[in-house]
N, C-alpha and C positions, 0 to 999 in steps of 0.2 A: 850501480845504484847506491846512493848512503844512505846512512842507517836509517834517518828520517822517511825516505822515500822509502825501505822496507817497510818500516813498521806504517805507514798511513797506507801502505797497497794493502797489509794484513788487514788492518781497518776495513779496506774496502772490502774485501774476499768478505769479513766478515758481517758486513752488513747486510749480506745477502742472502743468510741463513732460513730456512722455511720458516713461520710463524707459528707457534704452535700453540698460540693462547686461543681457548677455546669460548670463543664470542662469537654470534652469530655476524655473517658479511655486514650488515644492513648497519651494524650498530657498530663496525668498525669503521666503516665509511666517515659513519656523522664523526665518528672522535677522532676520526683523522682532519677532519674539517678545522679542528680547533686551533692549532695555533696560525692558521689564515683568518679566523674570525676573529682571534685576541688581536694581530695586527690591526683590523679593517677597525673595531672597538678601539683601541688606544690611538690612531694615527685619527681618527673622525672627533676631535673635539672640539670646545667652545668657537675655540678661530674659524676651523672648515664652515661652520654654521655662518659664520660671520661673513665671510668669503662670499660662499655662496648664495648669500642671502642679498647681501649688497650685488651682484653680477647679473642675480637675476631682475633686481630692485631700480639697478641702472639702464641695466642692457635687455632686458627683456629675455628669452628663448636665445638669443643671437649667439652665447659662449657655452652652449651645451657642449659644443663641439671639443673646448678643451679639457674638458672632463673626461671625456673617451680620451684621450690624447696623455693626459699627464698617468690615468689609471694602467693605461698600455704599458708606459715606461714602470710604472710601478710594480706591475705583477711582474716582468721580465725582472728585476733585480730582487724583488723577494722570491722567485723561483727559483733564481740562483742562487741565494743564502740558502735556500732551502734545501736544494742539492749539496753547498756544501755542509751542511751542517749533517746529509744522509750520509754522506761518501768518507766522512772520519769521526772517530770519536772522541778527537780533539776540537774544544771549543773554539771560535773565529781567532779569540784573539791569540791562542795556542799555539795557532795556525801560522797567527801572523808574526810572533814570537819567533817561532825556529824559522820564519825565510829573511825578516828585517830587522828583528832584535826587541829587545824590552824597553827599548825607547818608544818605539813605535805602536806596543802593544800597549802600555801607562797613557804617552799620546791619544789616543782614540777612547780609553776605556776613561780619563779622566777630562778630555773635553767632552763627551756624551753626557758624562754625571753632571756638570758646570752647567751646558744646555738644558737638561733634564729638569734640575732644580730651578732652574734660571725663570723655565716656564712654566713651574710647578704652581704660582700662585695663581694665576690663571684659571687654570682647570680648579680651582679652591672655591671660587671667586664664583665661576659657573654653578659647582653644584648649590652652594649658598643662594646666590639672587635664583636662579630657578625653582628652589622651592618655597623661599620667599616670598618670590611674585606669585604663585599660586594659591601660599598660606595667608599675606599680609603680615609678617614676623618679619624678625631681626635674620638678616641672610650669615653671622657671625656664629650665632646657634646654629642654625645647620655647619655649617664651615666646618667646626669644630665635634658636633655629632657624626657626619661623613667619615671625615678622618680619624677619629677615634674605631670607628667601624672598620675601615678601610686595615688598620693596624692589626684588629681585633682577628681580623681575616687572615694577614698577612701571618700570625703567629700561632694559629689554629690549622691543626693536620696538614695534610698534604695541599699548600699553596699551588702548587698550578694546576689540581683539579678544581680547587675552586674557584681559582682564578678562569679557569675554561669553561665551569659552568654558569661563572658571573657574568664575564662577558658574552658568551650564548644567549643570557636571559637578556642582557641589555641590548644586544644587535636586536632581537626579535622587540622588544620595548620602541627602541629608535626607527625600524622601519613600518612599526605599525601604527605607530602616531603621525608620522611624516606621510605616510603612505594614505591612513585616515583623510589626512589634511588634505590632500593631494585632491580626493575624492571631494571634498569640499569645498575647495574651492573652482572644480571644475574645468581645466587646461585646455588649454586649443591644441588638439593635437597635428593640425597643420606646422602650429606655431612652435609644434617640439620637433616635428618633421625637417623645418627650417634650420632650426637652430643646432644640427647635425651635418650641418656645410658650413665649410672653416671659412669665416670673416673677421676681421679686427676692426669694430667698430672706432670710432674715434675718442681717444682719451679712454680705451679701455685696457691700454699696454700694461700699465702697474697692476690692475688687478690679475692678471692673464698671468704672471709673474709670480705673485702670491700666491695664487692657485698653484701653479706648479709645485713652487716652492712647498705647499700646505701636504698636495695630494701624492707627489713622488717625494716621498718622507724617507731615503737613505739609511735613517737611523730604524725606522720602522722597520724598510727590508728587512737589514742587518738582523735583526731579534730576532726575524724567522727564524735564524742557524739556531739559535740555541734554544726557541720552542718547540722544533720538532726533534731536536735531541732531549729534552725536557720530555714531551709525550712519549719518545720512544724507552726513554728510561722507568719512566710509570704507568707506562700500557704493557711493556713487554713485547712491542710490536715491531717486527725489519720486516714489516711490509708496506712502512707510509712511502708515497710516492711526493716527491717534489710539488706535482701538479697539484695536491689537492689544496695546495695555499691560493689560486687562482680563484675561488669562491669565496674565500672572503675578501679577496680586491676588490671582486666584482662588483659583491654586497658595498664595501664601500662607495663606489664607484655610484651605483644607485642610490644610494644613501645622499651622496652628495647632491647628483642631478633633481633628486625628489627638495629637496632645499631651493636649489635654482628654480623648479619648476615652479613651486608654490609663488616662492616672491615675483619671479617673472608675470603669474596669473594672476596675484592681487595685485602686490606692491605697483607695479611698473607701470599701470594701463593710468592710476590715480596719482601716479608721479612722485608717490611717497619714495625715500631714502631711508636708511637704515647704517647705523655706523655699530653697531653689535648684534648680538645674536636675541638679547632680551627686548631689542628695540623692534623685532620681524614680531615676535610674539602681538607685542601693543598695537603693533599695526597693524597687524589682522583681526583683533578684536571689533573694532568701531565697523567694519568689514562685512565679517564671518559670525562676528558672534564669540561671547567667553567662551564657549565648548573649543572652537578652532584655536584660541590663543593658549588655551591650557593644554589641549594635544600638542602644542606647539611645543611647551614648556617641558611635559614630560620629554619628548624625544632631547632639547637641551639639557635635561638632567643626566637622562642615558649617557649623552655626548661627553658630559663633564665629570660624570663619574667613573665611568671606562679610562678613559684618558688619565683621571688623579689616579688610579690604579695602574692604571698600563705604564702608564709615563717615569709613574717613582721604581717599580720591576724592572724599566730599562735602563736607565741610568744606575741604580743601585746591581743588577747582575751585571754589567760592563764595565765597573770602579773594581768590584770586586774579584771579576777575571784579574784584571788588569795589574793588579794587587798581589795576586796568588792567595787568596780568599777562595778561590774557588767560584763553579759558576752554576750549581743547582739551585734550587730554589728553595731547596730546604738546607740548605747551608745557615747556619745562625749568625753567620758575619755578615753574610748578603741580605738577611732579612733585615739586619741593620740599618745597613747603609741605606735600603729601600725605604725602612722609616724616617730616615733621617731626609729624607728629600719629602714625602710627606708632612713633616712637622717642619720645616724649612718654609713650604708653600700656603701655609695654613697659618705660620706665623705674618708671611709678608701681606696674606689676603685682609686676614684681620687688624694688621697695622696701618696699612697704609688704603683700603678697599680699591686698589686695581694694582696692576702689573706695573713697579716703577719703571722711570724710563730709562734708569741707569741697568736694571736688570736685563733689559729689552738690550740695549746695547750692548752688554756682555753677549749676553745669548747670541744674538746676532753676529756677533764678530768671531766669536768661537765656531760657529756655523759655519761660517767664510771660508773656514781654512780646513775643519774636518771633514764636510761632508764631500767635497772632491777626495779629499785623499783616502776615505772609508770607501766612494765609490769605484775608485781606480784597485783598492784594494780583494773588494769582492768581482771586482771585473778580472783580477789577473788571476787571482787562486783561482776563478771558476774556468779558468780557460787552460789552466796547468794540469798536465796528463799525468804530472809525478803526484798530486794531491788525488787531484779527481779520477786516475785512468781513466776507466770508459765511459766516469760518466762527464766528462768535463764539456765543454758549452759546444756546441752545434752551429754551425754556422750561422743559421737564424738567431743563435741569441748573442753569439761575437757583434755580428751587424748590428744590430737591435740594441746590445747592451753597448758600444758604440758612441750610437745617438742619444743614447739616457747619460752615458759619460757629458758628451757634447752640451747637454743639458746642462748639467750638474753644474759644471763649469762656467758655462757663460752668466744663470743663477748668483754662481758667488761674484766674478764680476760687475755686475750688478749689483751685488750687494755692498760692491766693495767701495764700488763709488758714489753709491747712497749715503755709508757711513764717513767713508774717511775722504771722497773728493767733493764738496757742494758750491 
């Protein structure tokens, strides 16, 4: 065995050590919960609202189904970040560092930041018109009050606890507005019953795609490794289990289909369309009523502020692995880089008020090419007995993680001939 392979089994041995922090079960549970909830919060932004909103808006109840479908492939790969992020305490790209080299660890850590920022205006964009549409203000003043806050957070005590309590409060913000709605507008539930048997309506391929694309987020996985080495570092805890990242998929997973449901029960019966997330809002209103379109609105704030947060902490802790910056959170060169994709996305929102299309095409093309290769990546270390000994992948998740490769794959093809063959 080399040296590498000693030292990550000692890893392992010692991950396994009793816990000895003195918290009641009940209340190690919930904060083991967290960094599945900071994924389901940061991977659920303005776009997913978008997605789903239009799916339900076109198609009715009819693509519930892919929702269970794309969430499946998603907990299986963020459960295996998650394992390996228990099984050593070298960070992903550490990892990836000693088996394929510092090309490949730069590679990954600085298309993630490219993508990150890329879509950072976006999520800017979101929390601004959201609270906008609610107040009747300039959505610029928020823009710029968000992320000023956002910062303010980011450089005050310990970041990932607040990070874990922010997004806690926003997941609970976003499902009970949506969830509200839901009530509101009153769902056939035959017609969710339905929409739980896989069909491809007609001309519904592209969005079926997006979804995927949107809902098994790679890059999302991926963060698991270094969130629950993150909680395990500021709870003092070897007792988090892989599994408990599976509830906040789930939670997304609901999150989402509560989107599709709503538009499916208003939008779709009245034939109305929707091409963003602010546009489901208005159209519920003439509907529902302002009460409905402002629950609306909060849950898209939740969605857009999770995300400006979540999103600048991924790509800024992944530049700065990648780097040799380091990859805690309270590292002072990572909290950098992290603002710097915040003030990046809050410059583009307020210059240009949407997502240029030259950004869109960066982003997109950089996608093409990392997210197979990050996938193949967390698919090989979690299957290697010299990384993971015994905890490496099960047969159920070799198979399983597989078809989400398969996925992954055919996704950038697709995307590859959206961009560069027309």
């Amino acid at each position: 065995m080399s040296t590498t392979e000693n030292t990550v089994a000692t890893e392992v041995s010692a991950n396994h050590l009793p816990d000895t922090t003195a918290v009641p079960g009940w209340k190690k549970w919930v904060r083991s919960l967290g960094p599945g909830l900071i994924t389901a919060a940061l991977v659920f932004g303005p776009s997913k609202i978008t997605i789903t909103s239009k799916l339900g808006a076109e198609f009715g109840y009819a693509l519930l189904w892919a929702i269970v479908a794309a969430i499946f492939f998603m907990a299986v790969f963020t459960t295996m970040s998650a394992r390996l992020g228990l099984a050593t305490r070298q960070s992903f790209l550490q990892t990836v560092r000693a088996r394929w080299g510092r090309t490949a660890s730069i590679a990954i850590g600085l298309g993630v930041f490219v993508v990150c920022a890329s879509f950072q205006a976006g999520n800017s964009i979101g929390v601004g018109i959201a609270i906008a549409d609610a107040t009747h203000s300039s959505p610029n003043t928020w823009i710029v009050v968000f992320n000023l806050f956002a910062i303010a957070l980011l450089f005050s005590g310990s970041f990932y606890k607040l990070l874990e309590k922010l997004m806690i409060s926003l997941i609970i913000m976003m499902l009970l507005s949506f969830i509200v709605t839901l009530v509101v507008v009153k769902p056939d539930l035959a017609g969710i019953a339905s929409g739980l048997v896989p069909t491809i309506p007609a001309g519904s391929s592209a969005l079926i795609i997006a979804l995927f694309a949107s809902s098994f987020s790679i890059v999302g996985a991926l963060y698991q490794s270094y969130l629950v080495q993150e909680r395990r570092r500021v709870s003092n805890n070897n007792q988090q289990k892989s599994t408990d990242s599976i509830t906040g998929i789930v939670i997304l997973g609901l999150m989402a289909a509560t989107v599709l449901i709503c538009a499916a029960t208003g939008l779709y019966p009245a034939g109305i369309k929707v091409n963003n997330a602010v546009d489901m809002a208005k159209a519920l209103e003439p509907l529902f009523g302002r009460y409905a379109a402002n629950l609306f609105l909060v849950g898209l704030f939740g969605a857009a502020f999770s995300s400006l947060v979540g999103n600048a902490s991924v790509g800024g802790t992944l530049l700065g692995d990648a780097l040799g910056y380091g990859h805690q959170l309270s590292e002072k060169r990572v909290k950098m880089l992290i603002a710097m994709i915040m003030v990046i996305g809050a410059a583009v929102a307020i210059a240009f008020g949407k997502l240029p299309l030259e950004l869109i095409v960066l982003a997109q093309t950089v996608t093409i090419f990392i997210v197979p290769f990050i996938g193949t990546a967390i698919y090989l270390l979690a299957n290697s007995e010299s990384v993971m000994g015994a905890d490496r992948n099960s047969m159920f998740y070799r198979i399983a993680g597989a078809l989400g490769l398969a996925i992954l794959f055919f996704l950038a093809i697709v995307g590859f001939k959206d961009i560069f063959i027309k």
